[in-house]
Residue, then its C-alpha position, 0 to 999 in steps of 0.5 A: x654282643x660277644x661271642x660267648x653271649x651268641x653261643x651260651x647267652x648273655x653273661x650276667x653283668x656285674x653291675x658292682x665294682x671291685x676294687x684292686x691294686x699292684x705293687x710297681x717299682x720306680x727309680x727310686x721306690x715301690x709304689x701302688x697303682x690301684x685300679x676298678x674292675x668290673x664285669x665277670x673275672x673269669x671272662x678272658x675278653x679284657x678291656x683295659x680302659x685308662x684316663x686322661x692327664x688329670x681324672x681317674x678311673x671312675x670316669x668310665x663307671x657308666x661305660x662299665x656298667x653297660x658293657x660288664x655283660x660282654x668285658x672284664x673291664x679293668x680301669x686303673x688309676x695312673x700313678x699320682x691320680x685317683x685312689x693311686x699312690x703318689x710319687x715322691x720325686x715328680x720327676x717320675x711322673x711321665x711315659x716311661x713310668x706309666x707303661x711300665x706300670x700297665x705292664x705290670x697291670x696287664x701281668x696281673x690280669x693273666x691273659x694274653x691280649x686286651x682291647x684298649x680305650x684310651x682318653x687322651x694321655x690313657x691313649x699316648x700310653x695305649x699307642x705306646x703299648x700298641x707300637x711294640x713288638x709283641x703287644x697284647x693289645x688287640x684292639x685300639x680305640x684312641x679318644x681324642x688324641x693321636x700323634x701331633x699334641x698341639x701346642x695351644x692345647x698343652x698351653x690350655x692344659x698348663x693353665x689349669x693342671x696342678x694349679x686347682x684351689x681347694x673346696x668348701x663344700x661339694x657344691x663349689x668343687x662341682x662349679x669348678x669341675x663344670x667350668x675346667x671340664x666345660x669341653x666335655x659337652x653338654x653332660x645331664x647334672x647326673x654324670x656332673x655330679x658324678x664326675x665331681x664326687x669321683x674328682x675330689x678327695x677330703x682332706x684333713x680339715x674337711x675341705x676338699x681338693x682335686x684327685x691328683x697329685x699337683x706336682x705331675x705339673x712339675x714334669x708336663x711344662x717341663x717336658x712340653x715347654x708349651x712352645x710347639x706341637x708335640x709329633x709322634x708320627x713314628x709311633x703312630x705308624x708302627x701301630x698294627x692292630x685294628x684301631x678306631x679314632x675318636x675326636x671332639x668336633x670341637x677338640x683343640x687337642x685333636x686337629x681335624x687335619x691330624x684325625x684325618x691324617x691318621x684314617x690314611x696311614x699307619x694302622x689306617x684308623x676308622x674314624x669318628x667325631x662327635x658333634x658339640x664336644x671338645x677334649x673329650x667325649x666322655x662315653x657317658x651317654x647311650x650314642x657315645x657307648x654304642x660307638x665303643x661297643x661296635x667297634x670291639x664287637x667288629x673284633x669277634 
């Protein structure tokens, strides 16, 4: 329970979403990065909670909601992906863009600090952030990502992002969702459901495909090659702030060695696994949620 909520009493939670925008600037146009927040808006503890390569931000509405009593949540969709606008040249679809996008975010939000949950790419911009000087992030927890990317997983990655066929009906959408998704763990047809309406957007012959933009493909294979690991050590080590880890036990994304590796240097991470999940747990259960919300309640 927040400080707030020990000295006056629980804030009420607000269980319905609202929904917000900014204006960002790219190489070559303006474009918007929409984003869900939840919670009371006055409240000046912020969680910003941001998504992997191809979800959204509605994959955080059940952490949201439990956690809207004690945060402000704000969850953005990345540029390309979700109810975001997409970019018209692809090559714009990469790190330097997305921090500079949730800079402009965290502008907006009008305070000075925010804790951070990032799942996989969310977590590569939240160490991103975190490494500089000056950053207002206060509390870092990294899902299933850290500084070595191994090759294998971006192969496994290559094999599916921007390739997605269309859907006939919702049905089919949530089979294919199932199948891409599988390493998510053993999810109740509830959050599957969910997780599939949130994932596909209807297009104008009625069928419906997946939420992203396909060409951020483009910039992934070509930045990766899917030939080696990818090591971001020395932004890892610059890290400051509290920070906990949270990998998979199954995660090919996340090696054991390097979750390991990161407990013993840098911001010296508390570490978590979970059992019988890949790439990644989704904090869609109680135990899952009762993991993010020790953690930032230790910041009290």
């Amino acid at each position: 329970m927040g400080l707030f909520s020990r000295l006056f009493g629980r804030r009420p939670a607000v269980s319905s979403p609202r929904f917000g925008e900014v204006l960002c600037a790219g190489a070559q146009s303006l474009h918007r990065m929409r984003y869900v927040e939840w919670g009371d808006p006055d409240n000046p503890r912020v969680l910003v909670c941001v998504h992997g390569l191809t979800r959204n931000a509605r994959d955080f509405d059940r952490l949201a909601a439990a956690m809207a009593g004690d945060y402000r949540i704000v969850c953005p969709d990345v540029v390309g992906r979700g109810r975001s606008d997409w970019l018209g040249n692809p090559a714009g679809y990469g790190f330097p863009q997305y921090v500079a996008d949730m800079m402009v975010l965290l502008a907006r939000l009008g305070v000075a600090q925010v804790d951070w949950l990032g799942t996989s790419m969310g977590g590569l911009i939240g160490m991103l952030v975190a490494s500089q000087a000056h950053s207002p992030v206060r509390r870092l927890l990294l899902n299933d990502v850290g500084p070595v990317i191994t090759a294998e997983s971006l192969r496994r990655i290559g094999e599916y992002v921007g390739k997605a066929p269309r859907f006939a009906d919702m049905a089919e959408a949530e089979r294919y969702i199932r199948f891409v998704s599988a390493p998510f763990g053993k999810l109740d047809d509830a959050a599957w459901r969910e997780l599939t309406e949130s994932s596909v957007r209807r297009d104008a012959d009625g069928s419906w495909s997946m939420a992203y933009d396909p060409a951020l493909a483009e910039p992934f294979r070509q930045a990766y090659l899917l030939h080696q690991d990818v090591d971001l050590w020395p932004v890892y080590d610059a890290i400051r702030c509290p920070t906990l880890v949270v990998r998979g036990a199954r995660s090919d994304l996340l090696t054991a060695e390097t979750h390991r590796a990161m407990g013993e240097r840098g911001p010296r991470a508390q570490l978590v696994e979970i059992a019988d999940v890949g790439h990644a747990p989704m904090f869609l259960d109680a135990a899952q949620i009762a993991v993010v919300r020790r953690f930032f309640g230790e910041g009290i």
